[in-house]
C-alpha angles and dihedrals in degrees: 000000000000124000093251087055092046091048091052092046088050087049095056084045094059090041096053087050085053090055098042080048100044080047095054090043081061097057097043090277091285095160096235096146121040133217116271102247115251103255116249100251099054089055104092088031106155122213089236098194128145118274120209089263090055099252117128111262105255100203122134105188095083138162135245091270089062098249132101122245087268100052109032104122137270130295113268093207128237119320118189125065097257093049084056104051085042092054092043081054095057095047083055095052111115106208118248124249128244130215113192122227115238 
């Protein structure tokens, strides 16, 4: 089985989580219904992406997206209409100036 159809796989596993905990929030979070169990060959899963030397990442402790903290994509920006004025104010800030005490 390739690494694109494991990190799918690992996608729809963590999908189907959100939904049993989404499911339980709704009851109180009275655990009726469990958490499918993460099959057996998505647990060592590595993150595999390329490292600045050019060898594959070999991190294990990765996130729903199938990538490690230090390799999970690049930011997007802001998106809605208020991140985006937010983010042209901060380019316009002058920086204060300090006087130092003594």
């Amino acid at each position: 089985m390739s690494t694109l159809e494991q990190r799918k796989r690992l996608k729809a596993y963590y999908q189907e989580c959100k939904k049993v905990y989404a499911a339980n929030a709704e009851r109180g979070y009275r655990p009726a219904i469990s958490a499918p169990s993460m099959p057996e060959d998505l647990r060592d899963l590595q993150c595999s992406a390329k490292t600045r030397s050019g060898t594959p990442c070999k991190q294990k402790a990765i996130y729903a997206n199938g990538r490690c903290k230090w390799h999970g994509g690049r930011s997007t920006g802001p998106n809605t209409a208020e991140g985006k004025k937010h983010s042209a104010m901060n380019g316009n800030c002058p920086k204060k100036k300090r006087t130092h005490a003594g």
